[in-house]
C-alpha positions as CSV (number, residue, x, y, z in Angstrom):
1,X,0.0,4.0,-8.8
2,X,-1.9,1.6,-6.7
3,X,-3.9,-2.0,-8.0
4,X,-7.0,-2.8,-6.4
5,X,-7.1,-6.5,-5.6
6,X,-10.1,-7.8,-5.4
7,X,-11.3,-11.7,-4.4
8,X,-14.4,-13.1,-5.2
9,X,-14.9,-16.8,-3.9
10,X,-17.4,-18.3,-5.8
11,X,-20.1,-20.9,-4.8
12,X,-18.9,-24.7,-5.6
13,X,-20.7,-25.5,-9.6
14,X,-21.2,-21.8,-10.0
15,X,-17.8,-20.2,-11.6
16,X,-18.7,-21.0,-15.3
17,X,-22.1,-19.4,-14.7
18,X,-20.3,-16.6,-12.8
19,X,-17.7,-15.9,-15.5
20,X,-20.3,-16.5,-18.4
21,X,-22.5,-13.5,-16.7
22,X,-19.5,-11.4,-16.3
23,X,-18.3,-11.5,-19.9
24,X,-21.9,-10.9,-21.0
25,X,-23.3,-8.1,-19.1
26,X,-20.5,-6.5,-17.0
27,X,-17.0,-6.5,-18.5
28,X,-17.8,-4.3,-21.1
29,X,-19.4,-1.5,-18.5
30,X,-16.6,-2.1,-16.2
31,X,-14.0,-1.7,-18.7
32,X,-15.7,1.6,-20.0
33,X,-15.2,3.5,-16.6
34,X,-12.4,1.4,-14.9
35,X,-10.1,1.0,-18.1
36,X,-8.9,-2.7,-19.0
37,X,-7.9,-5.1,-15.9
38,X,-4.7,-5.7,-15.0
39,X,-5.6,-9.1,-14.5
40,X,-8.7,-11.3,-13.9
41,X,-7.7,-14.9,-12.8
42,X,-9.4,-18.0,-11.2
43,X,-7.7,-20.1,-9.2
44,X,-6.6,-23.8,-9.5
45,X,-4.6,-24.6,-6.2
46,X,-5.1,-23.5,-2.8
47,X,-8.3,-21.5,-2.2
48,X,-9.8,-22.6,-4.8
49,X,-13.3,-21.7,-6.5
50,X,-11.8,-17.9,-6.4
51,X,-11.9,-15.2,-8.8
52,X,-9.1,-12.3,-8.6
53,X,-8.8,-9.0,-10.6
54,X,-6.3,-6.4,-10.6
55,X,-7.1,-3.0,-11.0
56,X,-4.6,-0.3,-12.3
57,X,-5.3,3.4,-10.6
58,X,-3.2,6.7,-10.5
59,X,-4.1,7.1,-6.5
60,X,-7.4,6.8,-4.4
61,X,-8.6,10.0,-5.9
62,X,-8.7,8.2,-9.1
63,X,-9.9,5.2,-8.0
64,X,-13.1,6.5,-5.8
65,X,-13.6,9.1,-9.1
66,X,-13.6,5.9,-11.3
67,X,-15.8,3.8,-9.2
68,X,-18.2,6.2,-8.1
69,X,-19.1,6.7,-12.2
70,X,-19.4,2.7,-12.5
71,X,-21.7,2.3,-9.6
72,X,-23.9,5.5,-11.1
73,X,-24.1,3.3,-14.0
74,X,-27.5,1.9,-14.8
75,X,-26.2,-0.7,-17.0
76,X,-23.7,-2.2,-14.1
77,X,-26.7,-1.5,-11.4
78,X,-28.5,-3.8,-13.7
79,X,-25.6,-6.6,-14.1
80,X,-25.2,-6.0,-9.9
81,X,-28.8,-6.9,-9.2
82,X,-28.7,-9.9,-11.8
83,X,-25.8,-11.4,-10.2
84,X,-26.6,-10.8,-6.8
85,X,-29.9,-12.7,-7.7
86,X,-27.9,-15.9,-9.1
87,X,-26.3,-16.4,-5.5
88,X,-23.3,-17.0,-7.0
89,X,-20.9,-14.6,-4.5
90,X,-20.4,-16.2,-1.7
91,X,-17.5,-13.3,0.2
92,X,-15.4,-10.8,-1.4
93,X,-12.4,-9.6,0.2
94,X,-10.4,-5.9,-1.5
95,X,-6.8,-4.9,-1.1
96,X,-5.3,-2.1,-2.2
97,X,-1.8,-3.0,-3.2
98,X,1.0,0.0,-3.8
99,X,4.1,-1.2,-5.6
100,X,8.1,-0.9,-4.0
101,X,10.6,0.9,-5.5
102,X,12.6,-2.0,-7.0
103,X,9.3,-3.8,-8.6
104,X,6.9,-0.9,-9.4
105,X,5.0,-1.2,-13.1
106,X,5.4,0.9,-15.7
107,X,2.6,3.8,-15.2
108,X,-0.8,3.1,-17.4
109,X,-0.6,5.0,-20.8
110,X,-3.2,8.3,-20.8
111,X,-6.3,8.0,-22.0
């Protein structure tokens, strides 16, 4: 299993417009091909002004087999260009994370 980490730092006065966009026209298309996130946070200390969601996949396979069917999607296409045309993104930064032994998570139920 690895989680796909990925940060979104948002543009100072934007992140209720950000989130309010996200829950209206891209959550539910993401969800469909990606599955429910692990996690989707924002932060309050440190770097703040951030977004972060986990992503739950089997391996890479899964994950690029997963992705590639969201970004064929017209419907997330649409939410993409919408959002990139609100400036609100200012840098994203991925990682994927693979769990250790001792810690890992209990494998996502199948589908």
């Amino acid at each position: 299993m690895i989680i796909d980490q990925r940060t979104y730092t948002i543009q100072i006065g934007l992140m209720r417009d950000f989130l309010a966009l996200y829950a209206a026209e891209g959550l539910a298309v993401q969800t469909e091909h990606l599955g429910p996130p692990l996690g989707y946070y924002t932060t309050e200390v440190g770097d703040v002004n951030q977004v972060v969601h986990l992503w739950r996949y089997t391996d890479m396979a899964d994950r690029e087999r997963r992705r590639a069917a969201l970004e064929a999607d017209p419907r997330w296409l649409a939410y993409r260009r919408k959002a990139a045309a609100a400036g609100q993104v200012l840098r994203q930064c991925n990682a994927i994370l693979r769990a250790v032994d001792f810690a890992a998570l209990a494998p996502r139920p199948a589908a």
